[in-house]
C-alpha positions in Angstrom: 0.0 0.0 0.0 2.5 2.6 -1.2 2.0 5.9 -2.1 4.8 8.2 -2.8 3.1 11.6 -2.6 1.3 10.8 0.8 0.7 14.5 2.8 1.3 17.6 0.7 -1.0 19.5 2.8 0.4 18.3 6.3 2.3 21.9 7.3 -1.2 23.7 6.5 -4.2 24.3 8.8 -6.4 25.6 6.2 -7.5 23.6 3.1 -5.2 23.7 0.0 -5.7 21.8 -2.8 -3.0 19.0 -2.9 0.1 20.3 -5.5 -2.2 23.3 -6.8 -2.7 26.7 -6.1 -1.9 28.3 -2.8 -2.7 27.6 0.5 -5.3 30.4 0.5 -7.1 28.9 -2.8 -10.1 27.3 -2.0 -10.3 23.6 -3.8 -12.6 22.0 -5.9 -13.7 18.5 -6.2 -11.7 18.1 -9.0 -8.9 19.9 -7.8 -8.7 17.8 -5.1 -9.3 14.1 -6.4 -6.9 14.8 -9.8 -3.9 16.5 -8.0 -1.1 15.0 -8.9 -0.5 13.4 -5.0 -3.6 12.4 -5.2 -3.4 10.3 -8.7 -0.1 8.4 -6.9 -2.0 7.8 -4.1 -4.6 5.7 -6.4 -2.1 4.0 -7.4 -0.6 2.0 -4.8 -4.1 2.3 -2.3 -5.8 0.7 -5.3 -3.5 -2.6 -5.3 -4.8 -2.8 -1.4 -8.5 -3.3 -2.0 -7.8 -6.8 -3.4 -8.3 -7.6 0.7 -12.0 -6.1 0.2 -12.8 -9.6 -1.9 -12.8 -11.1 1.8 -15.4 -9.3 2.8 -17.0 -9.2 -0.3 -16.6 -13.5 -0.2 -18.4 -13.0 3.3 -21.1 -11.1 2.0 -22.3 -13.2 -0.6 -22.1 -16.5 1.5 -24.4 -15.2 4.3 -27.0 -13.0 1.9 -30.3 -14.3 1.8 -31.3 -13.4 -1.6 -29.7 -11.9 -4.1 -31.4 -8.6 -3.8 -28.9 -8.9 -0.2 -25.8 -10.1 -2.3 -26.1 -7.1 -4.5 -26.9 -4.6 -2.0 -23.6 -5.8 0.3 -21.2 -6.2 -2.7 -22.3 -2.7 -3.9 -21.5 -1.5 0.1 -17.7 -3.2 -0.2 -17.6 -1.5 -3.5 -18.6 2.1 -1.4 -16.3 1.1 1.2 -13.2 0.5 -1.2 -14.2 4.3 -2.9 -14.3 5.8 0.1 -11.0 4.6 1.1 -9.6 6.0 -2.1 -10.7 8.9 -1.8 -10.3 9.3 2.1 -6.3 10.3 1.4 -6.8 13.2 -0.8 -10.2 14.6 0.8 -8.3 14.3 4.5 -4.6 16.7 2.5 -6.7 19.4 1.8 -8.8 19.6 4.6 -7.8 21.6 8.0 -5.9 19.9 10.4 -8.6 20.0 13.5 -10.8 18.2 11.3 -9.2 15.6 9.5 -9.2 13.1 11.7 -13.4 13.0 10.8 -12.1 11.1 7.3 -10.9 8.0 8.7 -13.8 8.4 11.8 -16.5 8.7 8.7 -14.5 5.3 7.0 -15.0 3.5 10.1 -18.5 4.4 10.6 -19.3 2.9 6.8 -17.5 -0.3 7.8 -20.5 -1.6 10.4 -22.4 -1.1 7.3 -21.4 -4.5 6.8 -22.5 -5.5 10.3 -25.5 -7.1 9.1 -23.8 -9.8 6.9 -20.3 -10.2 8.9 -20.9 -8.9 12.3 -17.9 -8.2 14.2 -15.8 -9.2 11.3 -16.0 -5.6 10.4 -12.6 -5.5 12.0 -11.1 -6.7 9.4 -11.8 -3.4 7.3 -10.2 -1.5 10.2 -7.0 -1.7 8.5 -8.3 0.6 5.9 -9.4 3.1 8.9 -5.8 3.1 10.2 -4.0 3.7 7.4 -6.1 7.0 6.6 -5.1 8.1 10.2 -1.5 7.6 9.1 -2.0 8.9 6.2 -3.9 12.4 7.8 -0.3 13.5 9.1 -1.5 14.7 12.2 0.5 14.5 15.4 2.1 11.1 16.5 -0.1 11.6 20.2 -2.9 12.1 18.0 -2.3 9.4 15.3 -0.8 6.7 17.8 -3.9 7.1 20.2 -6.2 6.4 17.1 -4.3 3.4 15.7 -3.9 1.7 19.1 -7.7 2.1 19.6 -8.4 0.3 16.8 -6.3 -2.2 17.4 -7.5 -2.6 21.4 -11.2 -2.7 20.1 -10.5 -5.1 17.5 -9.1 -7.4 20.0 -11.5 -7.2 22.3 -14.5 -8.1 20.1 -12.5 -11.0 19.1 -11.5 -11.9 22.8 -15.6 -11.9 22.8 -17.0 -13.4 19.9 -14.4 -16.2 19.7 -12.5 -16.4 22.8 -9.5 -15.5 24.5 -6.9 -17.1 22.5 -3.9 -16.8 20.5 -5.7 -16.4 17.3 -7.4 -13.5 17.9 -3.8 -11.8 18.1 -2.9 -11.5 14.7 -5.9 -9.2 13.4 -4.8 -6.6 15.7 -1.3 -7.0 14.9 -2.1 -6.0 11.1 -4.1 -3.2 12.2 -1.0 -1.4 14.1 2.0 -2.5 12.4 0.4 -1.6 8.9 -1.4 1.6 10.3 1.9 3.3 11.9 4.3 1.9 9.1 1.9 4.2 6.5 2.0 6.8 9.2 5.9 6.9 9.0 5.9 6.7 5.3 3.7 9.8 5.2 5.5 12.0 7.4 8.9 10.8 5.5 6.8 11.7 2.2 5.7 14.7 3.9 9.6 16.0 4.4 10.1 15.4 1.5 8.0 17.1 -0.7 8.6 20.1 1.7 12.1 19.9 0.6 11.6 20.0 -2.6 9.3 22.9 -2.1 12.1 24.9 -0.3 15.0 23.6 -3.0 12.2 24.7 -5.9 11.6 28.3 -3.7 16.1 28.5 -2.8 16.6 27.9 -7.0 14.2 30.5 -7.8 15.4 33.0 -5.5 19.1 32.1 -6.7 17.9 33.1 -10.1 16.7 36.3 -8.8 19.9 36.9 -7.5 21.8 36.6 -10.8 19.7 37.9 -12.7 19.5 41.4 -10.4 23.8 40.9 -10.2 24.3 40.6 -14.1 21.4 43.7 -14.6 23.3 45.5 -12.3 26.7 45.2 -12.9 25.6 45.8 -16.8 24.4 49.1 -15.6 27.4 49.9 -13.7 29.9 49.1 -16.7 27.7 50.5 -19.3 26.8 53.4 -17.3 30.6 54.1 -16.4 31.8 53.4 -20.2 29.2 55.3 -21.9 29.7 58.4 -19.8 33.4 58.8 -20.5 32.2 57.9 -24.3 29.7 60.4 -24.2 32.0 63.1 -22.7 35.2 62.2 -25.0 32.9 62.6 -28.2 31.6 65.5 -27.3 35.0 67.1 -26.6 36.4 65.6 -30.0 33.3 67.4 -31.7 34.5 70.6 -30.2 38.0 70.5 -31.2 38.1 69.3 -34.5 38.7 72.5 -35.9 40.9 74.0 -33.6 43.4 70.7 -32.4 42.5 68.2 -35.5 45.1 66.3 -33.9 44.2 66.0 -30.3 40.7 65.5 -31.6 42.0 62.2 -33.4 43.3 61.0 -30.1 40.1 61.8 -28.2 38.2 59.8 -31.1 41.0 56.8 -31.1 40.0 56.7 -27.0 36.4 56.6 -27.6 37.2 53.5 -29.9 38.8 51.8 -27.2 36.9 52.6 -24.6 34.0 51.0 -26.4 36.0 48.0 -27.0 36.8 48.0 -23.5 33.0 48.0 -22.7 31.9 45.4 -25.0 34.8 43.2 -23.6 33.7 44.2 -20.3 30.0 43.3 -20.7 31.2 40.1 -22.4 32.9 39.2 -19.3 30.5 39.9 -17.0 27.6 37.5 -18.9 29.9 34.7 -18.8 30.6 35.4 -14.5 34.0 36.4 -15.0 34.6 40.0 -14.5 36.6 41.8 -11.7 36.5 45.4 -10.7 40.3 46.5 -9.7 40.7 49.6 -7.7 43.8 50.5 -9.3 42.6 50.5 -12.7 39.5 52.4 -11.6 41.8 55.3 -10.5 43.1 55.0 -14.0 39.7 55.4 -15.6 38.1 58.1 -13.5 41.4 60.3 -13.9 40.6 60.2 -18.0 37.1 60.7 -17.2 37.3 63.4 -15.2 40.0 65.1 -17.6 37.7 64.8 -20.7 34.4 66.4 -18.7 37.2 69.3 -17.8 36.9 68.6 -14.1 40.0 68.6 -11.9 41.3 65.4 -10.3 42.5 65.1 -6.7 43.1 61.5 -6.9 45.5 59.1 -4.1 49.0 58.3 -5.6 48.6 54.6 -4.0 46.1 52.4 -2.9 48.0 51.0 -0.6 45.8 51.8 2.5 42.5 49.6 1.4 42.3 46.6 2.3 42.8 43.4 0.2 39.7 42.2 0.0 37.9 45.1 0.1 40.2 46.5 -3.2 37.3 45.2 -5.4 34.2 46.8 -3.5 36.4 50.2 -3.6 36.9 49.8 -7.1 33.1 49.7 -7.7 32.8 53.2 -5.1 35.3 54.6 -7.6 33.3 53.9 -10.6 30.0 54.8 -9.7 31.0 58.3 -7.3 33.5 59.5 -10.6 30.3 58.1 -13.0 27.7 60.0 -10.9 30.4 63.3 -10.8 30.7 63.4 -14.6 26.6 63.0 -15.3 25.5 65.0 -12.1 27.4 67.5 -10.2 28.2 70.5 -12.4 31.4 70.2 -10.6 34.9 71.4 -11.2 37.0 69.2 -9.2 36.6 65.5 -7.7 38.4 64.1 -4.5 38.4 60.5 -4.1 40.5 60.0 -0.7 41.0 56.3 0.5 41.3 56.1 4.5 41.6 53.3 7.3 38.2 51.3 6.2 36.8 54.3 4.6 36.4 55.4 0.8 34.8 58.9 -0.3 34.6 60.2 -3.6 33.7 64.3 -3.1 32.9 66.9 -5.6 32.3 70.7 -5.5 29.2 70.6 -7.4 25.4 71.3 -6.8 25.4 69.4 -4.1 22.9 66.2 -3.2 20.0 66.3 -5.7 17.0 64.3 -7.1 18.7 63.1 -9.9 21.7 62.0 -8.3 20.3 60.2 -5.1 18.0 58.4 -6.5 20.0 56.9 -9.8 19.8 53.4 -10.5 23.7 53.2 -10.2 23.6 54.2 -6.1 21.0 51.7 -5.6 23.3 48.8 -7.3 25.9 50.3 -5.7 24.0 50.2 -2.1 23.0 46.8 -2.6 26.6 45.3 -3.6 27.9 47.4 -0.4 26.0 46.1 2.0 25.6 42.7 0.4 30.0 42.9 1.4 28.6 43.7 5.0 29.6 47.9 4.4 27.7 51.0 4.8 27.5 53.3 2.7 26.2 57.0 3.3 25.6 60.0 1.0 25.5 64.0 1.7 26.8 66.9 1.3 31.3 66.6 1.5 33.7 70.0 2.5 33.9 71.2 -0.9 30.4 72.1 -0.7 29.0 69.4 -3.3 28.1 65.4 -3.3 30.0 63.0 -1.2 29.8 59.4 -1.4 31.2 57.5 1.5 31.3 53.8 1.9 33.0 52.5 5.4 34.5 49.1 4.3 
């Protein structure tokens, strides 16, 4: 009597439809009797019913008529529905109240009475294995399955006498009862595992897919400023320095190169930001937007493993200067733990607080366990500080 999808619903307290929808939906026949738990469950419960031809045996051979044959076979036949469907009608019912699926199967079973009397106990099997299968509390679930078994010995002890043969019934009852009762929990665990591995592999998705969108941003954001800026101070002096133009142009060229190299790099997961070549960068940024660079000589003071995380607070401060500030002059200044980039522009504003690039940026900083803060710096325009 396996079944390998045995108590979806068993974490819930109100009904869910087994495998469908959310716990909030409210199920439907159908929804409940064709989930896909429930369609395993048929399955293996199905093979168990071949025990029902006892009874049915029974029936036939103590039925007056055949108007009483038909009527008890057509009972068994009730019975072995009802069991079926016990399983899947108990998952997506509340927890307080399952326990009246398997109490409803055992009522049907003295339906029998009349043809078998207390050899109804032999059905009881079937009521213990839809308390297993309920997933309710072992107090709760052992209680039940033990009852059945003590009442099924005792009207044995009374019909046919206290001996050793009356043993065996209640045996099956138990053992069978508590073994589907572990398998349901175990099935239980289970399928709540591969719920949570299902919810960690989406979320780990999420995750890449926000890292990739935002280091794109950051690179392309960074590149196509200083492109932006180059161009239009080749444009400018065409006519008057033809030849500085040419190298202005001949930068553009390889900074888009760079870019496309970059964003290459970043798709496939292999990308690094390096603080040192970030100095490089800004310092050619900040010359072609005509803004004056107080930049450290060495680098020497961040840490290691923070040189990366500073190399992104480069990018984005000197990236948000250039597009931003209005400034003249940008200070990046590395200190114990601490990097600032400063300008002497307009100051904090709409634009600049609330770009996409500081948001990345804030989210990869304190992702690295950092804190980063924004204001006003001592030149009297943005500052950008991140405490590493």
């Amino acid at each position: 009597m396996t079944v390998r999808a045995a108590a979806t619903a068993a974490a819930g307290t109100r009904p869910r439809v087994i495998g469908m929808g959310t716990a909030s939906s409210r199920p439907t026949a159908s929804g409940v009797l064709l989930a896909p738990p429930a369609v395993r469950w048929y399955g293996g419960a199905a093979i168990s019913l071949i025990w029902l031809a006892i009874i049915g045996q029974q029936v036939v051979d103590r039925s007056e008529s055949t108007a009483s044959a038909v009527v008890g076979i057509a009972l068994v036949v009730v019975f072995g529905l009802a069991f079926l469907v016990g399983a899947p009608v108990a998952w997506s019912t509340p927890r307080r109240f399952r326990m009246l699926v398997p109490a409803a199967l055992l009522a049907l079973s003295f339906c029998f009475f009349p043809w078998v009397g207390w050899n109804v106990t032999a059905t009881w099997t079937y009521v213990g294995v839809l308390v297993g299968m309920c997933v309710l509390s072992w107090g709760v679930t052992f209680s039940a399955v033990i009852g059945l078994g003590a009442v099924a010995l005792i009207s044995g002890g009374v019909t046919w006498g206290w001996t050793e043969d009356i043993l065996w019934l209640p045996a099956v009852i138990v053992s069978i009862s508590l073994m589907m009762a572990a398998f349901g929990r175990t099935t239980t665990a289970m399928t709540q595992l591969r719920n949570t591995q299902a919810q960690l592999e989406a979320l780990a998705v999420e995750r890449e897919r926000n890292r990739l969108g935002r280091d794109l941003h950051d690179i392309l954001g960074h590149s196509l400023t200083v492109i932006t800026v180059k161009a239009e101070l080749a444009g400018r002096l065409l006519d008057v320095d033809p030849a500085r133009a040419r190298t202005e142009i001949g930068e553009v060229e390889e900074l888009a190169r760079g870019a496309l190299a970059d964003v290459r790099a970043t798709a496939a997961g292999f990308r690094g930001v390096n603080v040192s070549g970030e100095l490089a960068a800004a310092r050619s940024a900040l010359d072609a937007a005509g803004i004056t660079a107080d930049l450290p000589s060495s680098t020497d003071v961040v840490p290691a493993d923070r040189r990366e995380l500073a190399g992104w607070v480069v990018r984005e401060g000197v990236t948000n200067v250039v597009r931003h500030s209005g400034a003249t002059r940008c200070r990046v200044v590395f200190r114990a733990r601490e990097v600032e980039v400063a300008d002497d522009g307009i100051g904090p504003s709409t634009a600049a607080t609330s770009s996409t690039g500081l948001a990345g940026l804030r989210e990869r900083v304190e992702g690295s366990g950092a804190r980063m803060s924004i204001g006003r710096s001592d030149l009297g325009g943005f500052s950008l500080k991140v405490m590493l």
